[in-house]
C-alpha distance (Angstrom), angle and dihedral (degrees) to the residues before:
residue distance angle dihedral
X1 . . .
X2 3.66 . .
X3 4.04 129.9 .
X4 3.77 129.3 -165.4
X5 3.66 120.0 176.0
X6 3.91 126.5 -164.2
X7 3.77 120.4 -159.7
X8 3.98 119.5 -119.6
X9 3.72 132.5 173.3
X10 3.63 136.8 -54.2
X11 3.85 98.2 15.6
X12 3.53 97.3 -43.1
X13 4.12 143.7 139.6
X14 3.12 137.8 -165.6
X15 4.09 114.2 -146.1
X16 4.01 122.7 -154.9
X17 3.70 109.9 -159.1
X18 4.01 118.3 -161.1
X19 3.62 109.5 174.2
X20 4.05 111.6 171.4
X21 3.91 119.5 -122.1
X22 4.01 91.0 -117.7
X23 4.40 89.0 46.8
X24 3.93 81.1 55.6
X25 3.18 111.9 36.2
X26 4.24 100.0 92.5
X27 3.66 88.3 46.3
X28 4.06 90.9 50.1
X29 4.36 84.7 46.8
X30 3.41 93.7 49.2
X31 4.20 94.3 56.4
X32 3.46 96.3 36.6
X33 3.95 83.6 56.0
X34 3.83 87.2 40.8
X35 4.14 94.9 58.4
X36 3.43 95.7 41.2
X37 3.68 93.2 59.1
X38 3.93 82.7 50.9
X39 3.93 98.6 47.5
X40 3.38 121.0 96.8
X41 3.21 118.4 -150.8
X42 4.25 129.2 176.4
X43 3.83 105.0 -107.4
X44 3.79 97.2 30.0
X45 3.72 135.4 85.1
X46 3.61 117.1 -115.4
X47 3.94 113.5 -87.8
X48 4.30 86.3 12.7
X49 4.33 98.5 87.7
X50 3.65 105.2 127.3
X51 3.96 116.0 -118.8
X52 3.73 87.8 -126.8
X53 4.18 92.3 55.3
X54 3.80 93.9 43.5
X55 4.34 79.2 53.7
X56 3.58 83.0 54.3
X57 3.59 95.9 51.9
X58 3.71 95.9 54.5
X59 3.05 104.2 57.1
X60 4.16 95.6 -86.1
X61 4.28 136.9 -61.7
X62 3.55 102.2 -45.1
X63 3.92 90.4 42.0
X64 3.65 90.2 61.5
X65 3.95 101.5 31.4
X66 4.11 80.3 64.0
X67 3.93 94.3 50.6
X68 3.71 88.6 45.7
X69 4.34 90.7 44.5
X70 3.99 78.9 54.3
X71 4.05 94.8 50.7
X72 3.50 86.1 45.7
X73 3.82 99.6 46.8
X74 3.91 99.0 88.8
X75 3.98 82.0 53.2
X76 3.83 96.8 56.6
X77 4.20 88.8 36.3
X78 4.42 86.3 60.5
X79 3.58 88.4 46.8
X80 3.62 97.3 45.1
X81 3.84 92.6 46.0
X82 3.93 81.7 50.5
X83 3.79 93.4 52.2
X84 3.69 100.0 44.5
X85 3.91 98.3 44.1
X86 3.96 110.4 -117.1
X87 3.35 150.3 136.9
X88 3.55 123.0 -134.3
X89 4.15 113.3 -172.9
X90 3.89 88.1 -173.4
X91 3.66 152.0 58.7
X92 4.04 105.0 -88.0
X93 3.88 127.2 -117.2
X94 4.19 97.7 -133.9
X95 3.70 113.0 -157.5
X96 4.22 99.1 -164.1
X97 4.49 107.2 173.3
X98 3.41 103.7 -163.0
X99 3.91 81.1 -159.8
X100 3.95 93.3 63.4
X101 3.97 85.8 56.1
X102 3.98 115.0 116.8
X103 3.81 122.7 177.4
X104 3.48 82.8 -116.2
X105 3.65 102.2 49.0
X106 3.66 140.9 36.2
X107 3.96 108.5 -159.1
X108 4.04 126.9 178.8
X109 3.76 141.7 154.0
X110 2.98 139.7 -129.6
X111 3.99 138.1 -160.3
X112 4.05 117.0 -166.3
X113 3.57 143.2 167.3
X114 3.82 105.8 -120.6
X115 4.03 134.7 -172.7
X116 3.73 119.9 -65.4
X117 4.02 104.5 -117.5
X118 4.21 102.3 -147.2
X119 3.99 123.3 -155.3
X120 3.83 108.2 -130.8
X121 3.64 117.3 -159.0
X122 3.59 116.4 -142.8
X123 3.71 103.6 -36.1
X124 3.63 92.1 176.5
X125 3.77 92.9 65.4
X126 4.14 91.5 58.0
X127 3.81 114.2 123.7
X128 4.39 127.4 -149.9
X129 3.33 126.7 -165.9
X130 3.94 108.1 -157.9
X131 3.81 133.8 166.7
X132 3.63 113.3 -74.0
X133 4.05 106.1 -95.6
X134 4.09 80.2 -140.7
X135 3.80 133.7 97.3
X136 3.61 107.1 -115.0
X137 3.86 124.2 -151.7
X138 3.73 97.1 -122.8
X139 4.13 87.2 50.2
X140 3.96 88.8 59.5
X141 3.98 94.7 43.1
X142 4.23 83.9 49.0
X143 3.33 86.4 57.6
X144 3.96 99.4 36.3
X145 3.92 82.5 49.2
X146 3.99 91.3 53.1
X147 3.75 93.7 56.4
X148 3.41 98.9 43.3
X149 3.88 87.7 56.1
X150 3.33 94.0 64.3
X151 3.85 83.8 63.1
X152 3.66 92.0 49.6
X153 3.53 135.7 104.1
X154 3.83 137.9 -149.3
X155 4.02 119.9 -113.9
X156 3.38 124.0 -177.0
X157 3.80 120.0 -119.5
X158 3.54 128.2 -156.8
X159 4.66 88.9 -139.4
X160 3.36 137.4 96.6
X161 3.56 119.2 -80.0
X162 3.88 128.4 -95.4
X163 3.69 141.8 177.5
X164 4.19 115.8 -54.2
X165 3.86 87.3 9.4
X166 3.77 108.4 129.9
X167 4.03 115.5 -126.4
X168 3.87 128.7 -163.1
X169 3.88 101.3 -136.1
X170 4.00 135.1 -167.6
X171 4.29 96.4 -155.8
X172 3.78 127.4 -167.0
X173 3.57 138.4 171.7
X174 3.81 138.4 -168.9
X175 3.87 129.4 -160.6
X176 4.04 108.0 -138.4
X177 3.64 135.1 -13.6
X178 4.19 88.5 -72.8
X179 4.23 95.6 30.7
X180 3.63 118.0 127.9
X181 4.30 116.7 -105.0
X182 3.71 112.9 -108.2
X183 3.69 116.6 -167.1
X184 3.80 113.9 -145.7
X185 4.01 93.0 -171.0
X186 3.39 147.7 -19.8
X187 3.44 103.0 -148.5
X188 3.57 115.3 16.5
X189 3.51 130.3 156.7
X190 3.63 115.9 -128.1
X191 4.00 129.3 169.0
X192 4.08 111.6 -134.5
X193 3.90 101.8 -118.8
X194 3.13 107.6 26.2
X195 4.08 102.1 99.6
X196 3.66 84.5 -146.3
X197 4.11 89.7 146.0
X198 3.49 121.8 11.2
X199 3.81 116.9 2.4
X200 4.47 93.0 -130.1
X201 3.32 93.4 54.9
X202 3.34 102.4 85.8
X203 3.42 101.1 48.5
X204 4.18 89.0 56.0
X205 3.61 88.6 49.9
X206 4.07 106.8 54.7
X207 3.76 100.7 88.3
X208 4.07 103.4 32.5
X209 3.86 121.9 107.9
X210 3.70 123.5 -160.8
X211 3.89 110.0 -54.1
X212 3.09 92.5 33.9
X213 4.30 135.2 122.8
X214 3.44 154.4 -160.9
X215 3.68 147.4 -163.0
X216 4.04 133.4 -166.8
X217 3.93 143.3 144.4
X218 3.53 117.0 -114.2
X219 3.74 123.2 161.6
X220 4.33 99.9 -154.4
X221 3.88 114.5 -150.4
X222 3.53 89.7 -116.6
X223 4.13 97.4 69.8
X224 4.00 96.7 16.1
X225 3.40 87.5 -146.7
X226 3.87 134.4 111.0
X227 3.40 112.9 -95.5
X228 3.92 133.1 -166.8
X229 3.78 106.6 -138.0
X230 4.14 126.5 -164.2
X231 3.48 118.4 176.9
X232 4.80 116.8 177.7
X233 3.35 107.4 -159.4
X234 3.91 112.6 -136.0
X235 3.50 103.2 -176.5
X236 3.77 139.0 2.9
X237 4.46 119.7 -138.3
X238 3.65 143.5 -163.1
X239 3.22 123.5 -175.4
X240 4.07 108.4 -130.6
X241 3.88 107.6 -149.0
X242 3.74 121.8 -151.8
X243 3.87 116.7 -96.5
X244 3.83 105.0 -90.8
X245 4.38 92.5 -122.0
X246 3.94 125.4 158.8
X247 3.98 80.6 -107.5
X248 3.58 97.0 59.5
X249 4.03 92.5 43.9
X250 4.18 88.6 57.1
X251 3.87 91.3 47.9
X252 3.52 90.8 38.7
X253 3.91 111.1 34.2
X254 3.85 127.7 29.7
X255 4.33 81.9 -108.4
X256 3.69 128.5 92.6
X257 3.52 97.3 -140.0
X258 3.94 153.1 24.1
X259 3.39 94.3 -108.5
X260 3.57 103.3 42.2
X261 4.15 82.5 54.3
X262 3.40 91.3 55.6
X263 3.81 102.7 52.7
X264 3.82 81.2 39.1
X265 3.94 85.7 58.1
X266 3.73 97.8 49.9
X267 3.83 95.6 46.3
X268 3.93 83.4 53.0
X269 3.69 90.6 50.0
X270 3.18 107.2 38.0
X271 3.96 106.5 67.7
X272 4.58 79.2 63.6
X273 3.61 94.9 46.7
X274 3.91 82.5 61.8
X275 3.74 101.7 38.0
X276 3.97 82.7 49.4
X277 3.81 97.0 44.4
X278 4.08 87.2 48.2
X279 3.72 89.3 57.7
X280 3.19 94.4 37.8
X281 3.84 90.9 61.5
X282 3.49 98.6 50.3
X283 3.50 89.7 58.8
X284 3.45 104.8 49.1
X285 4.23 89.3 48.3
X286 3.76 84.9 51.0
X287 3.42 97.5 51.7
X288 4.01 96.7 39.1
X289 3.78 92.8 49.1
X290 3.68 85.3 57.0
X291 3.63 102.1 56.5
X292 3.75 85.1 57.2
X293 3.92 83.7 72.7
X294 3.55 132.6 77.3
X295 3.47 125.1 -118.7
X296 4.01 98.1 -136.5
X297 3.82 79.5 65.5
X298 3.88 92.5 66.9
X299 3.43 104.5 85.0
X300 3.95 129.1 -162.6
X301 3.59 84.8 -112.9
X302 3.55 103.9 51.9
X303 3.73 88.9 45.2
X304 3.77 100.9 50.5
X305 3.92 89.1 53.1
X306 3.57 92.0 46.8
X307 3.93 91.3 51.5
X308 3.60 99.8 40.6
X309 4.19 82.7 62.5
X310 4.02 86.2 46.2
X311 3.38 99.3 55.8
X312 4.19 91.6 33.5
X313 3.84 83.0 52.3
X314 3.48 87.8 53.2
X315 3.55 107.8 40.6
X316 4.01 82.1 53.8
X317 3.61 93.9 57.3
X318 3.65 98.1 52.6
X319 3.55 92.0 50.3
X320 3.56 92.9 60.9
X321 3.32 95.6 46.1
X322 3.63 90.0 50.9
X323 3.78 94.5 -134.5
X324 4.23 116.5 134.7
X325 3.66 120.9 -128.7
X326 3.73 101.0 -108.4
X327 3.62 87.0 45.4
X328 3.78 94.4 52.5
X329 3.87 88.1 46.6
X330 3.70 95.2 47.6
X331 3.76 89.1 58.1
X332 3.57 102.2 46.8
X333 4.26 94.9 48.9
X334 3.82 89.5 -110.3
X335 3.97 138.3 140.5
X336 3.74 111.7 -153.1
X337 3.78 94.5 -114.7
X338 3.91 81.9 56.9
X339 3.48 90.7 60.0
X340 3.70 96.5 46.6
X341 3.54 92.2 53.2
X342 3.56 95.1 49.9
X343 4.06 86.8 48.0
X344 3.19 86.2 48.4
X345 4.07 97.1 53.8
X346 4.20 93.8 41.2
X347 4.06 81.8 54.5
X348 3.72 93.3 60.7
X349 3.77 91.5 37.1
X350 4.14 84.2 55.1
X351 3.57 85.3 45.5
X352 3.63 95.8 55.0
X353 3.69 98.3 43.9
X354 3.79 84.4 45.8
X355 3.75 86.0 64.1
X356 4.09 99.3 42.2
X357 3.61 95.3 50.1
X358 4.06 93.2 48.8
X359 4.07 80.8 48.1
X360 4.02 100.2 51.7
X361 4.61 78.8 47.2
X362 3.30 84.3 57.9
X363 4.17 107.8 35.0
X364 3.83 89.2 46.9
X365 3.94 101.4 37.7
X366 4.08 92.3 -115.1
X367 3.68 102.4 171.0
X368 3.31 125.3 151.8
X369 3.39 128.2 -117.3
X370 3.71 138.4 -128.4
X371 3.97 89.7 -105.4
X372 4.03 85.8 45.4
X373 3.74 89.8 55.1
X374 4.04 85.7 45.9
X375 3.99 100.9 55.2
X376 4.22 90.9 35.8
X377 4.12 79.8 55.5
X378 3.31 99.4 46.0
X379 4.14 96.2 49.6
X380 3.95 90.2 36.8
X381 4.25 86.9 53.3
X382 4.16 84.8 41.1
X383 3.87 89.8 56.5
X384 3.95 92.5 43.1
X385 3.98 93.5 45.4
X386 3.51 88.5 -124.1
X387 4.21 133.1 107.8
X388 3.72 132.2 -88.6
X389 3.67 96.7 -126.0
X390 4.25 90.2 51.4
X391 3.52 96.4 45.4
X392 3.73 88.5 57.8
X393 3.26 93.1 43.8
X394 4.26 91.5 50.0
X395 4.02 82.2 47.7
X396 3.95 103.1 53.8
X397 3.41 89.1 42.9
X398 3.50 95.5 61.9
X399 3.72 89.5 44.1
X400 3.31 96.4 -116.7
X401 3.67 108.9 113.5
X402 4.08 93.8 109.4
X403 4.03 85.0 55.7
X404 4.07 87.1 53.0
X405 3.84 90.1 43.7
X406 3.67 83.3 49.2
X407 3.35 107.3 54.0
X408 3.47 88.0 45.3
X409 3.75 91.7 60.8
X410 3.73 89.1 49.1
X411 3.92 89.5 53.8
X412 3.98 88.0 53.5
X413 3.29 93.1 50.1
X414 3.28 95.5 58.5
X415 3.94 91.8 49.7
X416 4.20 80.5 55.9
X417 3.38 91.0 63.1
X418 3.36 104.9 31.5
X419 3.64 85.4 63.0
X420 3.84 92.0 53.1
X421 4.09 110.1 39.0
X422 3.94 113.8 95.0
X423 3.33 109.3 -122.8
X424 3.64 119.8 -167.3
X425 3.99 129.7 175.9
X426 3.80 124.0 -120.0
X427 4.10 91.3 -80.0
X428 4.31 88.9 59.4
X429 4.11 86.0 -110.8
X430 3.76 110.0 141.7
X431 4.09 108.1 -112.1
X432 3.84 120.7 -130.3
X433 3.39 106.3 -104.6
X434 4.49 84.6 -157.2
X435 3.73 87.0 68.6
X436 3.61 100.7 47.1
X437 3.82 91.3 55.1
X438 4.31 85.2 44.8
X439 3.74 96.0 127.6
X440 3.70 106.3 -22.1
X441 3.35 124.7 160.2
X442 3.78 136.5 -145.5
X443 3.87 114.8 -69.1
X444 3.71 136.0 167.5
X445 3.73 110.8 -100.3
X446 3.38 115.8 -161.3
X447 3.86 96.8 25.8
X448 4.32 111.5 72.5
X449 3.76 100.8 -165.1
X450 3.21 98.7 155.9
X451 3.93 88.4 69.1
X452 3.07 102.8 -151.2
X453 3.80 112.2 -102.0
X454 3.80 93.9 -5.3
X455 3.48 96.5 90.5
């Protein structure tokens, strides 16, 4: 067999196919056996019409020897997209002339959409800023400070108000310049920043003492309509917490001291800082490698497959967490053309670091070797309770070992760069690359399925 391909437009080739009368000839026996068994025939049992009959019945040799050439077309196209080295990422226009057909050779084109190839500049140079895998001091006294407000109580004050101060509030509001007042409470209790009721309010409250009033507009998602808000503020709050002593720790905590709380904290913490910071990294590679790419590149093919995963991925995940659609959406804030779009924008993403990774294989000569393909085997037939040697057999029969090989070059690609992208956390201090691999296990690098917040 020999294949030539010639470059057209838009990202596509077009495939010659010469495959030699004696290279095809066991393929061509083995269909014409294969439709005879399926012909039927009157006068013959099923599976039992001579070759030499169903000949007859199509009008002689060379009429059948073309129908079989066209059964056996998609056959020759694999192998000729094998033998010339592309990647088609759509269904193939064949071009078969019955009148170019010699008994010595069988000859067809074949025009295809193939793989965008990107140019990525200097990968290696990329910079991400991630959270710090590290427990910081002021993360321990949050938390320190959130248990010991539980234990505090609320005093009144006689100051203005300020942010997380608590405020005893007489609220009213009136539709239109001629609406009727409705009070929503006399006394209420309502914390200053926390947008617990309508979004202005706390912006109008932060400098009133007791006596003291406001009025805005505000039209709240809930009515969609303008609104005339007045809120009297009755009293003003802090809440007082207990002083943080080695004697409230051992009637509080199961330590005995402050300090032993505190390194108790940060051994707690620290084990999520990491798993966050890992994540964290993986993301922001992913999503600088992509902005290396350019967006002509990401072609409605690419980014329909790479969505139809997404949202298969997705749909998966909810199942097994038993939660509905409209429930899921109703708890993240989201419409459902919301989460299409943003579907929709992590496919291209995908698509885009698809494309980077297969270009840093192919800029720094990452292919994978024989060993490579090996231990990838052997954990990929671990995961799927099943053996190395069948899972490559399952694989190359479904032609689809140069995918595996592939993907696999993708994944150590990714490893390449990972290994050579500064990453820094939010204060600009290099981050220890030991601690991000603490513990991590196996993940899919250039494929985010979990989405993100989607699912």
């Amino acid at each position: 067999m020999r294949a030539t391909t010639q470059e057209l437009e838009d990202f596509r080739v077009k495939l010659r196919v010469e495959v030699d009368a004696a290279e095809a000839e066991p393929t061509l026996q083995d269909l014409k056996k294969a439709m005879a068994r399926q012909a039927r025939l009157p006068g013959f049992r099923a599976g039992k019409v001579p070759v030499k009959v169903l000949e007859a019945r199509m009008g002689g040799a060379d009429a059948l020897r073309l129908e079989v050439i066209r059964e056996a077309l998609p056959n020759f196209y694999s192998q000729g997209v094998q033998d010339a080295g592309i990647d088609p990422i759509d269904t193939a226009e064949l071009d078969f002339d019955e009148a170019q057909q010699t008994p010595e050779l069988i000859v067809f084109e074949a025009t295809v959409l193939v793989r965008p190839e990107a140019t990525v500049s200097s990968p290696e140079k990329l910079s991400v800023t991630v959270p710090s895998p590290l427990v910081g001091d002021d993360e321990i006294e949050a938390q320190i400070a959130r248990m010991r407000e539980a234990d505090g109580v609320l005093v009144e004050v006689a100051r203005a108000a300020a942010d997380g101060d608590f405020t005893v509030l007489s609220l009213s509001a009136t539709v239109g310049e001629e609406g009727e007042s409705t009070s929503l409470g006399e006394e209420m209790s309502y914390q200053v920043g926390s947008g617990s009721l309508v979004p202005e309010l706390d912006e109008h409250l932060v400098g009133l003492e007791a006596g003291g009033s406001t009025t805005f507009t505000s039209s709240p998602a809930m009515t969609g309509v303008e609104m005339t808000w007045t809120a009297v503020v009755n009293a003003v709050k802090e809440r007082q917490l207990p002083d943080l002593t080695d004697e409230w720790v051992a009637d509080n905590t199961e330590h005995d001291s402050v300090g032993a709380w505190r390194d108790a904290l940060r051994e707690q913490m620290g084990p999520m800082k990491i798993v966050q910071a890992q994540f964290a990294v993986g993301d922001a590679i992913r999503k600088a490698v992509s902005e290396l790419v350019e967006d002509d590149l990401v072609l409605d093919q690419l980014k329909n497959a790479e969505l139809g995963e997404r949202v298969e991925t997705f749909n998966r995940q909810l199942q097994q967490q038993g939660i509905p659609l409209e429930r899921y959406l109703m708890m993240v804030g989201m419409s459902q053309e919301q989460l299409v779009e943003q579907l929709q924008s992590d496919a291209a993403t995908g698509v885009k670091v698809d494309l980077a990774l297969r270009a840093i294989a192919r800029d720094n000569a990452i292919t994978p070797t024989e060993d490579d393909i090996d231990a990838e085997l052997e954990k990929s037939a671990s995961r799927l309770g099943s053996s190395m040697d069948v899972l490559r057999q399952q694989i190359e029969k479904a032609g689809r070992m140069g995918e595996f090989t592939g993907e696999l070059a993708k994944s150590m690609a990714y490893d390449w760069l990972y290994e050579r992208v500064t990453i820094t956390d939010e204060m600009g201090i290099p981050v220890d690359r030991a601690l991000l691999k603490a513990n991590q296990a196996d993940h899919d690098h250039d494929h985010d399925h979990d989405h993100g917040g989607t699912a």
